[in-house]
C-alpha positions, 0 to 999 in steps of 0.5 A, a space after each residue: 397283269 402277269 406279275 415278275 418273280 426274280 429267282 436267285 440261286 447260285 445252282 443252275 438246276 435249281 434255278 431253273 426248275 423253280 422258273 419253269 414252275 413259275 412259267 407253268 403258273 402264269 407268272 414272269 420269271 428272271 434268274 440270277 446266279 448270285 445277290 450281285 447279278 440279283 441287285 442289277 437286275 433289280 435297278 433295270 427290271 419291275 420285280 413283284 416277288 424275290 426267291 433266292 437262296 441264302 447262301 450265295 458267293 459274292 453277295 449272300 442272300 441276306 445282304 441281298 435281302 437288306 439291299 431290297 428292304 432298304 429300297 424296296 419296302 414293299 417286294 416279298 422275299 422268300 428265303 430258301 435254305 438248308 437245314 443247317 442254316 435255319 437260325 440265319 433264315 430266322 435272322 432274316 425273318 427279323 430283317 424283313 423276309 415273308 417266309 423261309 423254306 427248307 431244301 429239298 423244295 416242297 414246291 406245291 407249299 412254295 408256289 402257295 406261299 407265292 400266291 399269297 405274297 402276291 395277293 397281299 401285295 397287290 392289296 397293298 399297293 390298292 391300299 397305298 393308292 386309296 391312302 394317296 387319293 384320300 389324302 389328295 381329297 384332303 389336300 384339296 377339300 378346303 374347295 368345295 364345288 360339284 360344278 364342271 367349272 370347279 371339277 375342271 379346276 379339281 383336275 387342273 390343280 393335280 395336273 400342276 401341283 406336282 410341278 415346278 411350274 408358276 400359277 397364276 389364279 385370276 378371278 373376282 375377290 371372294 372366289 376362293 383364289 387363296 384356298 386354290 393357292 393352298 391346294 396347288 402347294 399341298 398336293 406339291 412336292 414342297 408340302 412339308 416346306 413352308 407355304 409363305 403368304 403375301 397380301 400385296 394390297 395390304 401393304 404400304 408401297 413404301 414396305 412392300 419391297 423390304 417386306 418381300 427382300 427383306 432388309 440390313 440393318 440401317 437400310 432406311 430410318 427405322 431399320 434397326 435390325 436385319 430383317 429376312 424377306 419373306 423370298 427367304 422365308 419361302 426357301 425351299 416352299 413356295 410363295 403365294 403373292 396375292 393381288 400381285 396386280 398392286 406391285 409398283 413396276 420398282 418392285 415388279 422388276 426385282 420379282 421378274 428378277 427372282 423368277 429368272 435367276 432365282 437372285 436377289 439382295 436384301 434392301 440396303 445389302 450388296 451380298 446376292 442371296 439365291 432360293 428355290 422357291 415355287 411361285 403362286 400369284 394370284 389377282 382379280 385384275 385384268 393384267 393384260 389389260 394393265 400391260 396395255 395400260 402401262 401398269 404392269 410388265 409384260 415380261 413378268 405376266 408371262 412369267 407368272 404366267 405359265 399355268 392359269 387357273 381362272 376361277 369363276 364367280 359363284 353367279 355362273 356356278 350357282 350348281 355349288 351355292 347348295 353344297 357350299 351353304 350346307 358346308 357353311 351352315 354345318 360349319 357354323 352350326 357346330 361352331 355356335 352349338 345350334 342343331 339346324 338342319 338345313 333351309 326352309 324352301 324360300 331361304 333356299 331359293 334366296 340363296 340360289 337367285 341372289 348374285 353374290 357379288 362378294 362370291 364365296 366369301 359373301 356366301 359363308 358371312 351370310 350363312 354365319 349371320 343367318 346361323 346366329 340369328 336363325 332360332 329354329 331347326 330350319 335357316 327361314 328367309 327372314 334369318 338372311 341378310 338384306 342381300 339374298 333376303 330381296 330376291 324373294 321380296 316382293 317388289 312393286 313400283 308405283 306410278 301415280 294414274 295419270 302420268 305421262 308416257 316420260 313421267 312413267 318411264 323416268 319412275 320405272 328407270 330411276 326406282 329400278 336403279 336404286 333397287 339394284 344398287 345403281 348397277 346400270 349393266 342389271 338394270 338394262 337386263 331387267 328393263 330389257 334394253 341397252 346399256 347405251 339406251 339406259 345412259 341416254 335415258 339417265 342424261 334425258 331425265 337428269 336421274 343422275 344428277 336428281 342423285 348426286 343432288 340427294 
């Protein structure tokens, strides 16, 4: 890319050599006849390199030289002046400028200075770029996964994350939705502002909207004190409003009126408080589903709404239960000063045939565990939890010689449900038939109630 270098001298011919120089050398050139036409141009033009004279009317040299250090931290500005004046040209040395020359010009030194400014700038700009992606990585690397799913989410949040826009993260509990939520503010514009949590299905129904609204004093018995919401504790930052999905309607319009108007009174108060807040909400229900069902407004969901993120479970990502346990199993290793290693082969191949029906979070409580009680240098199958551990187990059922074609059957179907814990839509798949077929078959032997018998 052909880099610009902005010349500034208020003597024509000078001006004019060094752009023909310049031109001769591949570069692009803009002139200026004083600091004044200088800083016009630079609000207009991308500039990479300055060379101006220091003594200018109207705006000198070295009031130029301030102007683009106070803005432009980054752009190289060589200084050229008369023998007479080399203790300002030292003065501007300390404000920020790469080098000063004398007249009359040496050109082959000035077009060498210039070279080098350029490729030191260039390495800078590199450098700055790698920090910021580094730093981004980091924003992001509490979310561990090589998966196209998971890299589609990598691309997903640095996509919106610099935006305004509402995010609404769906999946099944233990996915990682809260960990997404973080990344998203992270890599914000908000990242120095407060990032406040709310675990909507953690709090009474009777608290929820105090907690979020905050409160005055004597709104209700108990409320002895004026209490702020965490809308106001989010001023400025964003809020992450997990399992939104649990908000009683009450409190679904006054949230639907925060995202309209940016508005909203304390319970028990008659003044209208306004933030600026960024929304993250985040849920394992279907909310569609609980809009037909009356649950859950419609005008709210499409607020929320504006970007989706959905996370998938770790059962159709199983390429990242490897880089996840090894994470975990680090994790975990140098918290209890255990030198493992890894996985022998069979704990390996528990890990990745097991459903992980808590997700992400199933996962990293199983290798804790399996890191405590492991007492080798390798994680073995008997260190792991009942879980993952029979997925390896050799299972058999019997059925007594002599049984009758139903008798078999009723065995095979009752024993298959309770090693699968009841989950009828796997024990169809395993018994290779329809879930309609294994209803009828638990009614026609009476298997469910020979259970709820037991």
């Amino acid at each position: 890319m052909q880099s610009t270098i902005l010349i500034v001298d208020d003597e024509k011919n000078i001006r004019d050599g060094l752009a023909e120089a310049f031109a001769l050398e591949g570069y692009a050139t803009l002139t200026a006849q004083d600091g004044q036409e200088a800083q016009n141009i630079l609000d207009d033009h991308y500039v990479d390199l300055v060379v101006t004279d220091l003594k200018m009317p109207k705006v000198s040299g070295m009031e130029l030289l301030q102007f683009i250090k106070r803005r432009w931290q980054n752009i190289p500005v060589i200084i050229i002046t008369a023998h007479g004046d080399i203790s300002e040209a030292v003065a501007a040395m300390q404000y920020g400028a790469l080098e000063f020359i004398t007249k009359p010009l040496d050109l082959d030194h000035l077009l060498k200075l210039t070279k080098n400014a350029l490729e030191i700038r260039e390495l800078s700009i590199k450098n700055q770029e790698l920090r910021e992606e580094v730093l981004a990585q980091q924003r992001i690397s509490s979310i561990i996964g090589k998966s196209p799913a998971m890299r589609k989410i990598f691309d997903l949040v640095r996509k919106v994350a610099p935006t305004k826009a509402s995010v609404l993260i769906t999946g099944e509990s233990g996915v990682g939705k809260e960990l997404i939520a973080d990344a998203i503010h992270n890599l914000s514009p908000r990242r120095d502002k407060p990032l406040i949590k709310v675990h909507c299905a953690a709090l009474a129904e009777s608290l929820l909207e105090s907690e979020l609204f905050g409160h005055e004093k004597g709104a209700f018995t108990g409320a002895q004190t004026r209490k702020r919401g965490r809308f106001e504790m989010a001023d400025t930052g964003s809020l992450f409003l997990d399992e939104i999905g649990e908000i009683n309607q009450n409190v679904q319009i006054k949230i639907l009126r925060v995202l309209q108007e940016r508005k909203f009174e304390r319970v028990g108060g008659e003044s209208t408080l306004e933030v600026d807040v960024r929304f993250i909400a985040a849920t394992n229900k279907d909310l569609k589903l609980e809009i037909e069902e009356g649950r859950f407004r419609e005008d709210l969901y499409y607020r929320l709404n504006v970007v989706n993120i959905h996370v998938p479970p770790l059962r159709e990502r199983r390429e990242d239960i490897p880089l996840l346990a090894a994470t975990f199993l680090h994790e975990f290793s140098q918290e209890n000063a255990k030198e493992i290693e890894g996985f022998e082969t069979r704990a390996k191949q528990a890990l990745f045939a097991y459903d992980w029906p808590g997700n992400v979070r199933e996962l990293r409580n199983c290798i804790e565990s399996a890191v405590v009680m492991a007492s080798g240098r390798f994680i073995v199958m008997e260190d792991l939890p009942p879980g993952p551990r029979s997925t390896q187990e050799k299972k058999e059922i019997h059925i007594p010689a002599l049984s009758s074609l139903q008798e078999a059957e009723k065995i095979l179907i009752a024993e298959t449900l309770a090693m699968l814990g009841w989950n009828k839509t796997k024990t169809a798949e395993v018994l290779k038939i329809g879930r309609k077929t294994l209803y009828q078959k638990i009614d026609e032997y009476g298997i469910a109630q020979a259970a709820e018998q037991a």
